[in-house]
C-alpha positions in Angstrom: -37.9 68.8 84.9 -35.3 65.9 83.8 -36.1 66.3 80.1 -35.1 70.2 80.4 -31.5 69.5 82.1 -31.4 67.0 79.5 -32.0 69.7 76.8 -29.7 72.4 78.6 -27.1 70.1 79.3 -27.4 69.3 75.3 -27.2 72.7 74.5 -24.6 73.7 76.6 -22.0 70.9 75.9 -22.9 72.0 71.3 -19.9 73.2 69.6 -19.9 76.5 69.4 -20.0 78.1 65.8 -16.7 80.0 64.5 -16.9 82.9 62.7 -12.8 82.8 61.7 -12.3 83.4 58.0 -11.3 80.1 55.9 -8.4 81.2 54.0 -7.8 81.6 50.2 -9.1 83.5 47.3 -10.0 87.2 48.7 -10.7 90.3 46.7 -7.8 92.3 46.6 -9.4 95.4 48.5 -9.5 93.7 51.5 -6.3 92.9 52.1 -2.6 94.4 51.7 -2.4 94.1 48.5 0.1 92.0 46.5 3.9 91.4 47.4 6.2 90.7 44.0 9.8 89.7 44.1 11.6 89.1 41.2 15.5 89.5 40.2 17.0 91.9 38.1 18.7 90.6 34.3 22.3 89.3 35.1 24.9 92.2 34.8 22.0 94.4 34.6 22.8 97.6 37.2 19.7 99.8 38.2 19.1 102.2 41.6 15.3 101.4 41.7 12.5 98.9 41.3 9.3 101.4 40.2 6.0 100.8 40.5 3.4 102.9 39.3 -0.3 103.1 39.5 -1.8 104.0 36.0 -5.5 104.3 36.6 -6.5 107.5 37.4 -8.3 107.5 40.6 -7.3 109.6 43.5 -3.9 110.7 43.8 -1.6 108.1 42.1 1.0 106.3 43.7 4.5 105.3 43.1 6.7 102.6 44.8 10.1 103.1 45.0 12.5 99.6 46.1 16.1 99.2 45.6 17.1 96.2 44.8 19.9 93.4 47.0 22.8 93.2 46.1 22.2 89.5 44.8 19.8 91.6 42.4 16.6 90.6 44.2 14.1 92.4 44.7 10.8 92.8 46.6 7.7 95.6 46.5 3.8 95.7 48.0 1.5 97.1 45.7 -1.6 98.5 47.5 -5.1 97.1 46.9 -7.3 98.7 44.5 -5.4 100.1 41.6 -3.4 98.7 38.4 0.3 99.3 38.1 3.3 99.0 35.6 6.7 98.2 36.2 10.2 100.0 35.2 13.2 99.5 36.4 15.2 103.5 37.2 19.1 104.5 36.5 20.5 108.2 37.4 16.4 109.0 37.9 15.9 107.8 34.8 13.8 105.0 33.5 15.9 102.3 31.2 12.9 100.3 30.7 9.5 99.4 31.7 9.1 95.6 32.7 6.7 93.3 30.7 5.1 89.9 31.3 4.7 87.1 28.8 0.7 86.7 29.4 -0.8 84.5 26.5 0.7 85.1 23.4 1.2 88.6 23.7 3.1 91.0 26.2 1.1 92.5 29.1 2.5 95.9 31.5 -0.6 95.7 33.9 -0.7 94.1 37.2 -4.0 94.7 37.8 -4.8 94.8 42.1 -8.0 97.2 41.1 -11.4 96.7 43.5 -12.9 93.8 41.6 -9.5 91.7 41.3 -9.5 88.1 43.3 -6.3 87.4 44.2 -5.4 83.8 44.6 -1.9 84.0 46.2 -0.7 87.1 48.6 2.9 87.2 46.6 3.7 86.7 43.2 7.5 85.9 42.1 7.8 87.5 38.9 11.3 85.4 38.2 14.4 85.8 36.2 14.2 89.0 34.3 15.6 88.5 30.6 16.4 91.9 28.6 14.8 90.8 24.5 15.0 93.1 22.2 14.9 96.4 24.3 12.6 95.2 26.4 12.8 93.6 30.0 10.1 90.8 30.2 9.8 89.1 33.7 10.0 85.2 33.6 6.2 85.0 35.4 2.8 87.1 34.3 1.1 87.9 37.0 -2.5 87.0 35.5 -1.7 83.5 36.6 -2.6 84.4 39.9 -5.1 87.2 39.6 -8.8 86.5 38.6 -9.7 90.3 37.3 -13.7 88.9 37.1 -14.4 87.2 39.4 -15.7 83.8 37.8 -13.2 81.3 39.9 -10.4 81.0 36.7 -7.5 83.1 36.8 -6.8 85.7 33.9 -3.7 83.5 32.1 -6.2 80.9 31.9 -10.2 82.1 31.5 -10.9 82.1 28.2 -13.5 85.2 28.5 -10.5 87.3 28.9 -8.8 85.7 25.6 -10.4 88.6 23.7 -8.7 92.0 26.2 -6.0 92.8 24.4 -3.2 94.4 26.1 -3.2 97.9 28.2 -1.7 100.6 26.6 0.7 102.3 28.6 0.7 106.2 28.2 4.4 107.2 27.6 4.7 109.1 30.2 3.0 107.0 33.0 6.1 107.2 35.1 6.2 111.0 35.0 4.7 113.6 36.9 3.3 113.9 40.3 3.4 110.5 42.6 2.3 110.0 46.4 5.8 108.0 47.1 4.9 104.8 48.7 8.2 104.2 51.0 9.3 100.6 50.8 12.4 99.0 52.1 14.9 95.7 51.3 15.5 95.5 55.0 14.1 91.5 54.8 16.5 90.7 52.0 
């Protein structure tokens, strides 16, 4: 009798387990997705931040954000998907944005099923306007691990050899679901 109150009184005084998730690296479908900031190019003037999802599945998506005043700006792209950048005058797009990513310029930031995203927000920086082209100060890759093996795309040397994604030229046309998005926070 004494050595089972001994064992329940063991039992009943064990830590109990915790099942609570351990933050860090998730897959990017099972979260909210991926906040960007970044700034507009000094002296640069533009109604709207665009985002637009380039893969073809389901009905694609566009986020619309206008940027601060200070020329901030701030957008959630949804899980599962890869989107380009553009900033929009008049309804118009003046440029699409690129990001220095190893040598080479990159217009993906890829959020699609399989990506591992190691920080919830990515500051994309200064934006600088080179040669026709607005490039964003950050690549996204250096936070995104696209297959999963623990190194993130800026630095895994198994995705040295992916050359860039071609953009079709008129990726920021045609039918969207509008994603509404606000600046209220800045």
């Amino acid at each position: 009798m004494l050595r089972a109150c001994l064992l329940f009184s063991l039992v009943a005084c064990a830590p109990a387990t915790s099942t609570t998730p351990v933050a860090g690296p998730r897959p990017a479908a099972s979260g909210q997705g991926l906040a960007v900031r970044g700034h507009l190019p000094r002296g640069q003037r533009v109604d709207y931040i665009v985002a637009v999802q380039i893969d073809r599945q389901g009905r694609r998506q566009r986020i619309r954000v206008r940027p601060a005043a200070d020329g901030s700006y701030a957008l959630q792209l949804p899980p599962g998907h890869q989107y380009a950048m553009a900033y929009e005058q008049n309804g118009r797009v003046v440029g699409n944005v690129t990001f220095p990513h190893g040598g080479h310029q990159s217009q993906v930031i890829n959020v699609s099923q399989n990506v591992t995203v190691n920080q919830s927000n990515i500051d994309l920086g200064d934006t600088t306007y080179v040669d026709g082209h607005f490039v964003a100060a950050h690549d996204p890759a250096a936070y995104l691990d696209s297959d999963g093996d623990g190194v993130v795309d800026a630095q895994d040397p198994d995705d040295a050899d992916e050359g860039p994604v071609a953009i079709e030229p008129g990726a920021f046309d045609g039918e969207f679901e509008d994603v509404d998005e606000s600046n209220a926070d800045q």
